[in-house]
N, CA, C and O of each residue as an XYZ file, in Angstrom:
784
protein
N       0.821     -1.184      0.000
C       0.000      0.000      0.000
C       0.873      1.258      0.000
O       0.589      2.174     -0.772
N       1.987      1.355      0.879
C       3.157      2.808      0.698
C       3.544      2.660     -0.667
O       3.632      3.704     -1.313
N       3.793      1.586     -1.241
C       3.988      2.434     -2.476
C       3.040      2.697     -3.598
O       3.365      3.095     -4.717
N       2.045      2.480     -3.253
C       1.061      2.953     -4.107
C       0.850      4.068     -3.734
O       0.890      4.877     -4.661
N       0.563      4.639     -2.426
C       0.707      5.859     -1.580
C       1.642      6.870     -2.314
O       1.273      7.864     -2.940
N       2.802      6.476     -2.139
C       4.078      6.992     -3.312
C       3.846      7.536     -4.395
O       4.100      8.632     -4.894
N       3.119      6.260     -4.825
C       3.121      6.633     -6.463
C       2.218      7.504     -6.366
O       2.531      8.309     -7.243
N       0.911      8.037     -5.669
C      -0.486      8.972     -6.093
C       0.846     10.439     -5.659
O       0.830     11.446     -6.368
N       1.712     10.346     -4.657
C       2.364     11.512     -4.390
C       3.367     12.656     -5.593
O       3.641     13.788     -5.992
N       3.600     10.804     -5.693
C       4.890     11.422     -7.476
C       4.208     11.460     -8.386
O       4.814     11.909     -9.359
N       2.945     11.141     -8.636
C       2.039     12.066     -9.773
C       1.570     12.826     -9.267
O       1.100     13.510    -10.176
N       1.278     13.338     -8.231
C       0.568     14.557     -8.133
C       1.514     15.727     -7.866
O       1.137     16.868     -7.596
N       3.262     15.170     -8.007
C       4.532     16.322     -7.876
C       4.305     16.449     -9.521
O       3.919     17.551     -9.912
N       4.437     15.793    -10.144
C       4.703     15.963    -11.341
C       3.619     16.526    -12.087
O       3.909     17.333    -12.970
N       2.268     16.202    -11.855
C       0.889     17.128    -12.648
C       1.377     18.005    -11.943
O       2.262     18.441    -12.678
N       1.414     18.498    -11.147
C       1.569     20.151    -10.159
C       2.852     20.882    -11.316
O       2.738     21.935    -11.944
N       3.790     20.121    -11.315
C       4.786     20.451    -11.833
C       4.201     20.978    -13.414
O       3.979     22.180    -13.564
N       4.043     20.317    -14.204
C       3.817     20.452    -15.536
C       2.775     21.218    -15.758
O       3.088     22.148    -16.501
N       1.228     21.243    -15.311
C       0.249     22.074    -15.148
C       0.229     23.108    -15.012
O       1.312     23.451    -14.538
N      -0.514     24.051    -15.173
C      -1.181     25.446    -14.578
C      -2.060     25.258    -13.293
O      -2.185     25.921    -12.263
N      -2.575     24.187    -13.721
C      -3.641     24.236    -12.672
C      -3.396     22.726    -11.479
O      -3.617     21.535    -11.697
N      -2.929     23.334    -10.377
C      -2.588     22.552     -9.344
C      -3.562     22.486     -8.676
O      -3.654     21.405     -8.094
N      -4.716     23.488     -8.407
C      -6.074     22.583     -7.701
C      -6.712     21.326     -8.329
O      -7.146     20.342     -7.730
N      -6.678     21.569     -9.722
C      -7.089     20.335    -10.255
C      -5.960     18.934    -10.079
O      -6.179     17.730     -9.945
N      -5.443     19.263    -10.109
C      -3.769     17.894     -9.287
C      -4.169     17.858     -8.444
O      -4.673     16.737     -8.381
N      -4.378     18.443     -7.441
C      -4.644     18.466     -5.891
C      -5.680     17.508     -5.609
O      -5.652     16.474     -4.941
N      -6.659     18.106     -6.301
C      -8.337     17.194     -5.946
C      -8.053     15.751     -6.349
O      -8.400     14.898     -5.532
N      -7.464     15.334     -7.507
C      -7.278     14.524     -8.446
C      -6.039     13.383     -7.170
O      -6.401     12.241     -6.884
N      -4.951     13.851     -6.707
C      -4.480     13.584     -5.924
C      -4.953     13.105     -4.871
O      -4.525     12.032     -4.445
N      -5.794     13.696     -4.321
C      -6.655     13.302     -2.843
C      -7.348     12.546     -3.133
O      -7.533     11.795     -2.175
N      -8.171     12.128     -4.382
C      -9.069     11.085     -4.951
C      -8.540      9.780     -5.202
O      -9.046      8.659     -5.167
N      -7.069     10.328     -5.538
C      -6.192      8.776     -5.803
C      -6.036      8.559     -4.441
O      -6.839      7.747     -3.983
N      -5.178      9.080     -3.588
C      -5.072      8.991     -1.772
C      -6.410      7.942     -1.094
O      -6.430      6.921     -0.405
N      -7.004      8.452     -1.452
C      -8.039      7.683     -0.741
C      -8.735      6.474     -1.483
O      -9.458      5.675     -0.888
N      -8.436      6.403     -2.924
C      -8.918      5.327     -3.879
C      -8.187      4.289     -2.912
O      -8.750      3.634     -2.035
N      -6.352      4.246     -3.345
C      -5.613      3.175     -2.482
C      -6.105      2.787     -1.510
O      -6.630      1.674     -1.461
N      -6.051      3.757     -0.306
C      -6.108      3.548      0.878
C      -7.711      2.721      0.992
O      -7.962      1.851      1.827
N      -8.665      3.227     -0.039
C      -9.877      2.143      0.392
C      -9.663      0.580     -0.236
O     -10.079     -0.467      0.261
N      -8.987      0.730     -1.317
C      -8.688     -0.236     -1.608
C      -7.912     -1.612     -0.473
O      -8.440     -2.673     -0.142
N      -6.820     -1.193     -0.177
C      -6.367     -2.097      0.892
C      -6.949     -2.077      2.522
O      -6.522     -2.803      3.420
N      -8.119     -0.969      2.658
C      -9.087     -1.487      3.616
C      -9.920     -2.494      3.838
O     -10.057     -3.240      4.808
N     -10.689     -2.388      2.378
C     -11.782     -3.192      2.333
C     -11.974     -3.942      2.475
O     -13.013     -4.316      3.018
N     -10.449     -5.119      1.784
C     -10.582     -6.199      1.365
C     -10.104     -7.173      2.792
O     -10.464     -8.349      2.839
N      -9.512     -6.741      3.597
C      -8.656     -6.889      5.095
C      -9.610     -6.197      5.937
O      -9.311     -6.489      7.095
N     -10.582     -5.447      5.925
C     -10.519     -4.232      7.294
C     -10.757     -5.336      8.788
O     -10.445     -4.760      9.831
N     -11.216     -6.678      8.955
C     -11.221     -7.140      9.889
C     -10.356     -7.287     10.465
O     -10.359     -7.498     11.678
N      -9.016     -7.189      9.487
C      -7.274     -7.324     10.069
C      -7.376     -6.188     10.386
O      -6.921     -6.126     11.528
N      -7.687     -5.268     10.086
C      -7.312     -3.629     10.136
C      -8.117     -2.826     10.996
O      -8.631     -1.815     10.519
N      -8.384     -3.251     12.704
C      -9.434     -2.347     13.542
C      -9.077     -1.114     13.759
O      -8.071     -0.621     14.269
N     -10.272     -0.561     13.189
C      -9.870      1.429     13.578
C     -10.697      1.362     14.680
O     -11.042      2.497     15.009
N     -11.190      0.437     15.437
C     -12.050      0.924     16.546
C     -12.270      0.261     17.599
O     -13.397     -0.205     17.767
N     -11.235      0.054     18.579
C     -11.185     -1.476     19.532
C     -11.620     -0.809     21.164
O     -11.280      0.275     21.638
N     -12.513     -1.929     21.803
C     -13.060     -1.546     23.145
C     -11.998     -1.385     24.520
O     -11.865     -2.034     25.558
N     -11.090      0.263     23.742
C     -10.449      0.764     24.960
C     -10.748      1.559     25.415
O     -11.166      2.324     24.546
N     -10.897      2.259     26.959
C     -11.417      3.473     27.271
C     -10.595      4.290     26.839
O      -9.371      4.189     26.929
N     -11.579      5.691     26.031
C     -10.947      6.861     26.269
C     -12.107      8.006     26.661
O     -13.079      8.146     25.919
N     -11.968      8.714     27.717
C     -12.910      9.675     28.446
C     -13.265     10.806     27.032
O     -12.533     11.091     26.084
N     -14.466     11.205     27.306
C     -14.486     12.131     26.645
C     -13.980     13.544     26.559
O     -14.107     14.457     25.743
N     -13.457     13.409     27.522
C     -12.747     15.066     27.889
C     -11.584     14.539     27.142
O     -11.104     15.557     26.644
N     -10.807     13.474     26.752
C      -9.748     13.637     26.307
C     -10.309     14.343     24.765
O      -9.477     15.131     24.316
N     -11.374     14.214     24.028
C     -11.143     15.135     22.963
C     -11.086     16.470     22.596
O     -10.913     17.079     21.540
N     -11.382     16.913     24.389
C     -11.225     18.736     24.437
C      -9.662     18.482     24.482
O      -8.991     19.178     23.719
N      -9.089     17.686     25.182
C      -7.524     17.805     25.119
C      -7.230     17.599     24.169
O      -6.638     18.622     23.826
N      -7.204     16.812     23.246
C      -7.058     17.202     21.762
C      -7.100     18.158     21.153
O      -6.203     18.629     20.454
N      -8.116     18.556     21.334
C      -8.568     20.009     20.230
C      -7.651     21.044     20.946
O      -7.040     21.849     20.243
N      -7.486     21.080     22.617
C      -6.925     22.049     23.074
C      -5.173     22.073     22.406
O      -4.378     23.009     22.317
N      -5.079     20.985     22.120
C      -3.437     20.651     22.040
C      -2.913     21.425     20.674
O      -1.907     22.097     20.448
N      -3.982     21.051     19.912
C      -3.163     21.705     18.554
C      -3.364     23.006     18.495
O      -3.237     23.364     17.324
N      -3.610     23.858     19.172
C      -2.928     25.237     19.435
C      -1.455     25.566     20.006
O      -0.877     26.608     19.697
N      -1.030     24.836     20.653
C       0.434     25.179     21.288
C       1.408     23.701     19.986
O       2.631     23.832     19.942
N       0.996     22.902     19.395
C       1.219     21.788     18.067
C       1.437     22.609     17.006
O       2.529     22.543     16.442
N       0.430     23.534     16.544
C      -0.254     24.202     15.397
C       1.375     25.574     15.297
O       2.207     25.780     14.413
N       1.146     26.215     16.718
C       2.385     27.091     16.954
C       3.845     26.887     16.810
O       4.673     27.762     16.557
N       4.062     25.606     17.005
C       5.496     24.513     17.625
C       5.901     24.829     15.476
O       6.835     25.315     14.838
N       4.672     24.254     15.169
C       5.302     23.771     13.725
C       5.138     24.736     12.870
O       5.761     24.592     11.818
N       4.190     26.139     13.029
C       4.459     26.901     12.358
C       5.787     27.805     12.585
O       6.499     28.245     11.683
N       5.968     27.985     13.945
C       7.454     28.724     14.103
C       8.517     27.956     13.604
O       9.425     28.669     13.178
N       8.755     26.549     13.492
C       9.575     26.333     13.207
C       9.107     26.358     11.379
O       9.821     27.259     10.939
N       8.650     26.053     10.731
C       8.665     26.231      9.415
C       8.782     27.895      8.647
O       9.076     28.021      7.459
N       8.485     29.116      9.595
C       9.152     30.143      9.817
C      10.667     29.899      9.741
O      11.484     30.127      8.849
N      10.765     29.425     10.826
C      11.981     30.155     11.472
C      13.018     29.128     10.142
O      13.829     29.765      9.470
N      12.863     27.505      9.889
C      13.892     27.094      8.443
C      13.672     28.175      7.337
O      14.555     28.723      6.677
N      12.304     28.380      7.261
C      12.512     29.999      6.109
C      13.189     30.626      5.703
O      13.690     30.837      4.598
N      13.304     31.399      7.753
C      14.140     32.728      7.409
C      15.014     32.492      7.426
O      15.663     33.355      6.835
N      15.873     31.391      7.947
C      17.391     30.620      8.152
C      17.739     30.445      6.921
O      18.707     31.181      6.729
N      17.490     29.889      6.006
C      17.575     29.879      4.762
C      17.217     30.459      3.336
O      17.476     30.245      2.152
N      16.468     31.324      4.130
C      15.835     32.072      2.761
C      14.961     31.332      1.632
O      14.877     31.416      0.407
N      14.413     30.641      2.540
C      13.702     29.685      1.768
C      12.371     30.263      1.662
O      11.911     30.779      2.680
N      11.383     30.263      0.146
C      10.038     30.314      0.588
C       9.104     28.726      0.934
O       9.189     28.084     -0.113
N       8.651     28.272      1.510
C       8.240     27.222      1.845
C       6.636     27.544      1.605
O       6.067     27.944      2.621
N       5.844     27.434      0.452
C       5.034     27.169      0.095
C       3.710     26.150      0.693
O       3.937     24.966      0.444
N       2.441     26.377      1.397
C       2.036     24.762      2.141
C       1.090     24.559      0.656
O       0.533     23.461      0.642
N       0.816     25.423     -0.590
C       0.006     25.131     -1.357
C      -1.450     25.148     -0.959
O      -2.407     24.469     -1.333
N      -1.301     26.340      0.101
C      -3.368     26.289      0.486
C      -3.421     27.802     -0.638
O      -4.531     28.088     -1.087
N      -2.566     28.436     -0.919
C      -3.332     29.296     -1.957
C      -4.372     28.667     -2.921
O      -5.533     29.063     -3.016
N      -3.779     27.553     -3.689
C      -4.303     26.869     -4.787
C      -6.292     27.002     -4.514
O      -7.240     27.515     -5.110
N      -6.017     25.998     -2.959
C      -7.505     25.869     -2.434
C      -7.812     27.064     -2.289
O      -8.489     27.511     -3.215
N      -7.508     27.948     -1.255
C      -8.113     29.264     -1.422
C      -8.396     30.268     -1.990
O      -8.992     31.237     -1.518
N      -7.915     30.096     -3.263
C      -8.611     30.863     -4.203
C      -9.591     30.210     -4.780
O     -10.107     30.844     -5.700
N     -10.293     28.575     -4.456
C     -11.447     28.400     -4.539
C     -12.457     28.093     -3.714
O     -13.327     27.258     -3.463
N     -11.885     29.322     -3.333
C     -12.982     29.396     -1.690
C     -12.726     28.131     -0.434
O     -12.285     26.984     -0.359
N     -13.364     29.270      0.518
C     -13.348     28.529      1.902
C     -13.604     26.654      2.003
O     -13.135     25.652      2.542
N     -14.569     27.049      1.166
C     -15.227     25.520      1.598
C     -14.541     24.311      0.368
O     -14.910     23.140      0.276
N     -13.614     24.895     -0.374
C     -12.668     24.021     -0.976
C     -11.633     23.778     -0.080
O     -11.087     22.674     -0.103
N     -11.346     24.465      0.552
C      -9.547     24.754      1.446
C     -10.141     23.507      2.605
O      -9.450     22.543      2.936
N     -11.329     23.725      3.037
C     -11.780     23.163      4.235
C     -11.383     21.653      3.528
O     -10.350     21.010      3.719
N     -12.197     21.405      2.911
C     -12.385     20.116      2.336
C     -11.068     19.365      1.646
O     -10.937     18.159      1.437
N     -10.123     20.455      1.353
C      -9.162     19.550      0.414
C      -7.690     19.716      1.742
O      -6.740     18.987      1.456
N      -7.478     20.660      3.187
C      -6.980     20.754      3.979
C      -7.100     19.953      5.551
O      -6.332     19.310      6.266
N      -8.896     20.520      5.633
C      -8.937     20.049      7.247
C     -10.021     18.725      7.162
O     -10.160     18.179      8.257
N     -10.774     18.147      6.098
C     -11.681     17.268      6.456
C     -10.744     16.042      5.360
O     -10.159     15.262      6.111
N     -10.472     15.698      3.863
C      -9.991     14.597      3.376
C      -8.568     14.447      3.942
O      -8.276     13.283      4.212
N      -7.688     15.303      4.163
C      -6.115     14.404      4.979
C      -6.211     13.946      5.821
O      -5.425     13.003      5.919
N      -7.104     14.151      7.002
C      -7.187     13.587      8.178
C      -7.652     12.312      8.137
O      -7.111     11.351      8.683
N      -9.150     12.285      7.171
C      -9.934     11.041      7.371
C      -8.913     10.084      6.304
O      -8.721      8.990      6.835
N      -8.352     10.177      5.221
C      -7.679      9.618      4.142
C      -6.286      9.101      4.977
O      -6.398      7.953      5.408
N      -5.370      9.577      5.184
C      -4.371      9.633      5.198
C      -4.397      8.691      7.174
O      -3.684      7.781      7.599
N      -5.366      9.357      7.762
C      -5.342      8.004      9.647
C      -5.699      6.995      8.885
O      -4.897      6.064      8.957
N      -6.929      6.748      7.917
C      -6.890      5.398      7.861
C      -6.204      4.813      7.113
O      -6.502      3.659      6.805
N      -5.171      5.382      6.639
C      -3.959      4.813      5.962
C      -2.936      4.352      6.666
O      -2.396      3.250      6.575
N      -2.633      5.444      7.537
C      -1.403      5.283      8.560
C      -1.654      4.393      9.835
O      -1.174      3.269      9.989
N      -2.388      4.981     10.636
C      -3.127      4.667     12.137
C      -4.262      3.374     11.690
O      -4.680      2.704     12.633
N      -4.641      3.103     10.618
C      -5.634      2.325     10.418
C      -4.850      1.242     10.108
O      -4.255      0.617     10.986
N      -4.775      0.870      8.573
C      -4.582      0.193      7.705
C      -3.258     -0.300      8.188
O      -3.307     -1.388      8.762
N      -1.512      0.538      8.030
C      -0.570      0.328      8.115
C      -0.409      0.004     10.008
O       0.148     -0.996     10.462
N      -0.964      0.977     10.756
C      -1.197      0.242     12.270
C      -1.200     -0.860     12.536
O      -0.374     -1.612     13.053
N      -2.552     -1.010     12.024
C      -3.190     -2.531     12.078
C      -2.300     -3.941     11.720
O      -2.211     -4.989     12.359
N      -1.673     -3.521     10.418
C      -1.439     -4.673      9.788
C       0.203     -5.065     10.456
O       0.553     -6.245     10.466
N       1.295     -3.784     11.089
C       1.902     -4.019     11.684
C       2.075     -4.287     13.317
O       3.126     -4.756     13.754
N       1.109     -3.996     14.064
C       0.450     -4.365     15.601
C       0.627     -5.891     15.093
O       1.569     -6.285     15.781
N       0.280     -6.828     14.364
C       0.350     -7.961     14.031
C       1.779     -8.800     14.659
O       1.891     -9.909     15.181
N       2.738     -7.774     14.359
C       4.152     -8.433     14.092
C       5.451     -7.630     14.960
O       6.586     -8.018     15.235
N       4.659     -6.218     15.273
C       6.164     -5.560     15.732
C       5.162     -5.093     17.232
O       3.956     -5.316     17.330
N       6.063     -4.380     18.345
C       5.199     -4.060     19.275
C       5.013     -2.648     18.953
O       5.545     -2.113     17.980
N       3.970     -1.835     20.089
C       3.152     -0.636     19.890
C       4.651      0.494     20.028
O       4.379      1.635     19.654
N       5.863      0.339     20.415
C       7.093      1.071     19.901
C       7.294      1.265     19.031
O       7.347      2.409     18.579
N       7.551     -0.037     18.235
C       7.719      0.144     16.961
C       6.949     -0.058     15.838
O       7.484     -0.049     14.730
N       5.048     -0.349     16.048
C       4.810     -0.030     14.985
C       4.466      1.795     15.088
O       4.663      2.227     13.952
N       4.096      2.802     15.901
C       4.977      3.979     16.259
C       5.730      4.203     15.496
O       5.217      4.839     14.575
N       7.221      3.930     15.294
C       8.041      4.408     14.809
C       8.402      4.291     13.117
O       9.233      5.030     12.590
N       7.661      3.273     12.390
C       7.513      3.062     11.645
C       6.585      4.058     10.896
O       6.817      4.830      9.966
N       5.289      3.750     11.710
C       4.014      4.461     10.599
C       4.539      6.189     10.492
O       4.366      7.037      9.617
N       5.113      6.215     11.571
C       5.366      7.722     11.681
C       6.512      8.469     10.959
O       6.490      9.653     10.621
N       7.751      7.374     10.736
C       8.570      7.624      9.632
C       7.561      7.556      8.183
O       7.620      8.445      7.334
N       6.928      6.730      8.101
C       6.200      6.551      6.883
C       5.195      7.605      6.461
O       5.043      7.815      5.258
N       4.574      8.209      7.260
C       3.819      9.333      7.323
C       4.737     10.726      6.959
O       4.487     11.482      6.020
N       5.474     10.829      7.597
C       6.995     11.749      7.529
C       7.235     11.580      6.087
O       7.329     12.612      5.421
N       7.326     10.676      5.620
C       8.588     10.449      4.232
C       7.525     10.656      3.281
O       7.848     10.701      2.095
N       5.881     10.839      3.707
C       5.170     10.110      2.300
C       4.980     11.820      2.253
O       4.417     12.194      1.224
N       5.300     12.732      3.052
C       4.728     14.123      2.166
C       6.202     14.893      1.541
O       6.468     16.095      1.524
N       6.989     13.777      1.070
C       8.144     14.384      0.187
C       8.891     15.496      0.071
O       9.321     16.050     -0.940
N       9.049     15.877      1.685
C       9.749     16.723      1.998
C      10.726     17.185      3.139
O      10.452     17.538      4.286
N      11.738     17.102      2.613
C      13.237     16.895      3.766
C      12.818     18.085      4.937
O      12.864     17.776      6.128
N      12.469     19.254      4.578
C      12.076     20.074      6.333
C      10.614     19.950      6.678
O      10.176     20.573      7.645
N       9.992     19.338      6.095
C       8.919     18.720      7.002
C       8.732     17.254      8.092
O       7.892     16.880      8.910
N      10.053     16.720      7.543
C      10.307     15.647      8.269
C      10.333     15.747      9.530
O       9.982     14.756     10.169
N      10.791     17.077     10.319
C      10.968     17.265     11.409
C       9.637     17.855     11.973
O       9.590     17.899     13.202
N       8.949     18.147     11.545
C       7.315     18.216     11.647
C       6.382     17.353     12.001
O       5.829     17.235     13.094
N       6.151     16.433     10.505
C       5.272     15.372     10.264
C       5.804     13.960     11.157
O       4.895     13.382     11.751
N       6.879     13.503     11.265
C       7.293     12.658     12.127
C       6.760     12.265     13.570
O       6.141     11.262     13.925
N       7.193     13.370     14.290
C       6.446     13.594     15.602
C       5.221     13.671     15.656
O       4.609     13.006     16.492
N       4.498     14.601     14.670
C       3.048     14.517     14.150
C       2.460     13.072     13.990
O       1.533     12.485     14.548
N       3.223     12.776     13.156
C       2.846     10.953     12.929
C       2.627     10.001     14.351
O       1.723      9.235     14.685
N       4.205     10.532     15.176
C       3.787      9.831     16.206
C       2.735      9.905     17.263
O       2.172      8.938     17.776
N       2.535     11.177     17.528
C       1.403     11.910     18.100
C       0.264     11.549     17.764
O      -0.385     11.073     18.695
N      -0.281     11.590     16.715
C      -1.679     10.820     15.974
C      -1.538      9.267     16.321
O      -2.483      8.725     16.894
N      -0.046      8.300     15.898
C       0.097      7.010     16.378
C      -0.350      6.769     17.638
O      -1.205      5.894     17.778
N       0.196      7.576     18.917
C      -0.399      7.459     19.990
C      -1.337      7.311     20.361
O      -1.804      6.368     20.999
N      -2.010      8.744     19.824
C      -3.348      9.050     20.238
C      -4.961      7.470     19.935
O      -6.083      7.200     20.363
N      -3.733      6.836     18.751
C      -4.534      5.553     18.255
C      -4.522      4.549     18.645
O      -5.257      3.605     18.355
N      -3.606      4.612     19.428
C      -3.003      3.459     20.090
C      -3.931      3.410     21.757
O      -4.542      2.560     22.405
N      -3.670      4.466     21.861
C      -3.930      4.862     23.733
C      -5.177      4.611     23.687
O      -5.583      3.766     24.485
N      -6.247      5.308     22.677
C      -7.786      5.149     22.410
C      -8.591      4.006     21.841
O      -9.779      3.759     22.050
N      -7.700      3.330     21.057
C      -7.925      2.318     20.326
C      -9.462      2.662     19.378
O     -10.479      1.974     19.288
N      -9.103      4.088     18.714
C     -10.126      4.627     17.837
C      -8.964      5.184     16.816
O      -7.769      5.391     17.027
N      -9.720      5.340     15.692
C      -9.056      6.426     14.717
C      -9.955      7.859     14.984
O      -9.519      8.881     14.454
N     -11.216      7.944     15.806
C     -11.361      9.454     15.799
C     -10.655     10.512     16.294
O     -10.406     11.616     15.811
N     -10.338      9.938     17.464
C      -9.205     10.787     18.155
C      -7.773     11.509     17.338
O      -7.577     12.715     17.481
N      -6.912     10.743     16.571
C      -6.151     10.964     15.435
C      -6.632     11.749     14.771
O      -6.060     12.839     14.758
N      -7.886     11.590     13.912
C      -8.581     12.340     12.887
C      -9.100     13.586     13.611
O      -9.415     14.533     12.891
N      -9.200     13.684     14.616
C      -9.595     15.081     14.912
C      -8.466     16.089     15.698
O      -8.553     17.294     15.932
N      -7.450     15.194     15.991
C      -5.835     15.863     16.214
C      -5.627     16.381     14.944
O      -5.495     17.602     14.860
N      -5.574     15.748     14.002
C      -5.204     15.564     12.759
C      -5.867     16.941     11.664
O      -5.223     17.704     10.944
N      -7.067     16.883     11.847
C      -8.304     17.897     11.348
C      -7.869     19.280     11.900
O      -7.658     20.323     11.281
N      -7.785     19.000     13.305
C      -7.531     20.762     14.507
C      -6.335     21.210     14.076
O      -6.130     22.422     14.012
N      -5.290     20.205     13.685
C      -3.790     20.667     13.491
C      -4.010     21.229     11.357
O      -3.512     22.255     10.894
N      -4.283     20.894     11.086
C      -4.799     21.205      9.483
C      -5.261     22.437      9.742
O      -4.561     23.315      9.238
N      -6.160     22.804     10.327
C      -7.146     24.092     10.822
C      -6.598     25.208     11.334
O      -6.810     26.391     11.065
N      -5.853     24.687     12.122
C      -4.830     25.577     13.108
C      -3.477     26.166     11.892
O      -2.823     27.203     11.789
N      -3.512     25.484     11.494
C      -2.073     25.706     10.267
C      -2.766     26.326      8.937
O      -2.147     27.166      8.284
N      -3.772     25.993      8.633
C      -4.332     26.943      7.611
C      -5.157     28.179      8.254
O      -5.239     28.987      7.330
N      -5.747     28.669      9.282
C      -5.982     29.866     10.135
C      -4.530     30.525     10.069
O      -4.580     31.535      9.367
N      -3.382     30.302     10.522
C      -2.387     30.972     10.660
C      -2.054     31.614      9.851
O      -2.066     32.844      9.912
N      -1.525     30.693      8.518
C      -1.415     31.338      7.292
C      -2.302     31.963      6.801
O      -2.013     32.531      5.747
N      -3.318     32.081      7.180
C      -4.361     33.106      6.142
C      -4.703     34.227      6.828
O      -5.372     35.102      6.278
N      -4.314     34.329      8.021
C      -4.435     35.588      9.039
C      -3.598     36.446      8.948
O      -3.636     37.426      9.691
């Protein structure tokens, strides 16, 4: 499944690349993202539980939501601060969406990566490694894998921890909502910033 994952990534570098029009890559991209990822759900999802009878209180999802404000801050200063260190412009590509309105940005930022991309990582790839490695290291895995699949050397230091953070949160709850709505608040929180 990662490298099919891969492959929807390196076509959607390369339509972006060659195109004018990168919202249309984008959408087209997120459609492949989630084609895969349902694909190697479906056919397994009994191997693959996104939803096992562990407690988690409900106040832990105000702690969630509360978290990716001081998360949301951590990773925008630092994607600042490699910027200005380098003189880099670091692009996140929500113009594309936002110039087709709010309720595109929403949809192609804070509602399909979260739900697409946990049950890829935290779901699917979780699942199928909980099988064989322990909750350390399938952790450290999905979360390198999550890291490496958005094809970019200074986001690694971002998405990694991110990865693991969502891993946790899936692990500890034995839900994928919890993830998906870390996941959603931190999307939200990072596209509010930039557009403010």
């Amino acid at each position: 499944m990662y490298v099919a994952l891969l492959g929807v990534q390196l076509f959607l570098m390369i339509v972006s690349k060659v195109t004018e029009d990168v919202f249309t890559a984008e959408v087209v991209g997120t459609v492949g993202f989630a084609v895969v990822t349902l694909a190697f759900y479906f056919p397994c999802r009994e191997r693959f539980t996104v939803r096992e009878p562990v407690a988690f209180p409900r106040y832990w999802y105000l702690l969630v939501v509360l978290a990716a404000v001081p998360i949301g801050l951590g990773v925008h200063a630092y994607v600042r601060g490699v910027s200005s260190l380098f003189g880099l412009h670091a692009p996140l590509g929500f113009e594309d969406e936002l110039a087709h309105g709010w309720i595109w940005a929403s949809v192609l930022i804070v509602v399909m990566p979260p739900l697409v991309e946990e049950l890829a990582f935290r779901g699917v790839m979780f699942g199928a490694l909980r099988h064989s490695l322990t909750v350390s290291e399938t952790l450290i895995v999905t979360s390198f894998a999550f890291g490496l699949l958005h094809l970019s050397i200074p986001s690694l230091l971002t998405h990694i921890p991110l990865g693991f953070y969502f891993g946790w949160l899936r692990h500890r709850s034995g839900s994928l909502w919890p993830a998906v709505l870390a996941h959603a608040c931190h999307n939200a929180f990072v596209l509010a910033l930039v557009t403010v």
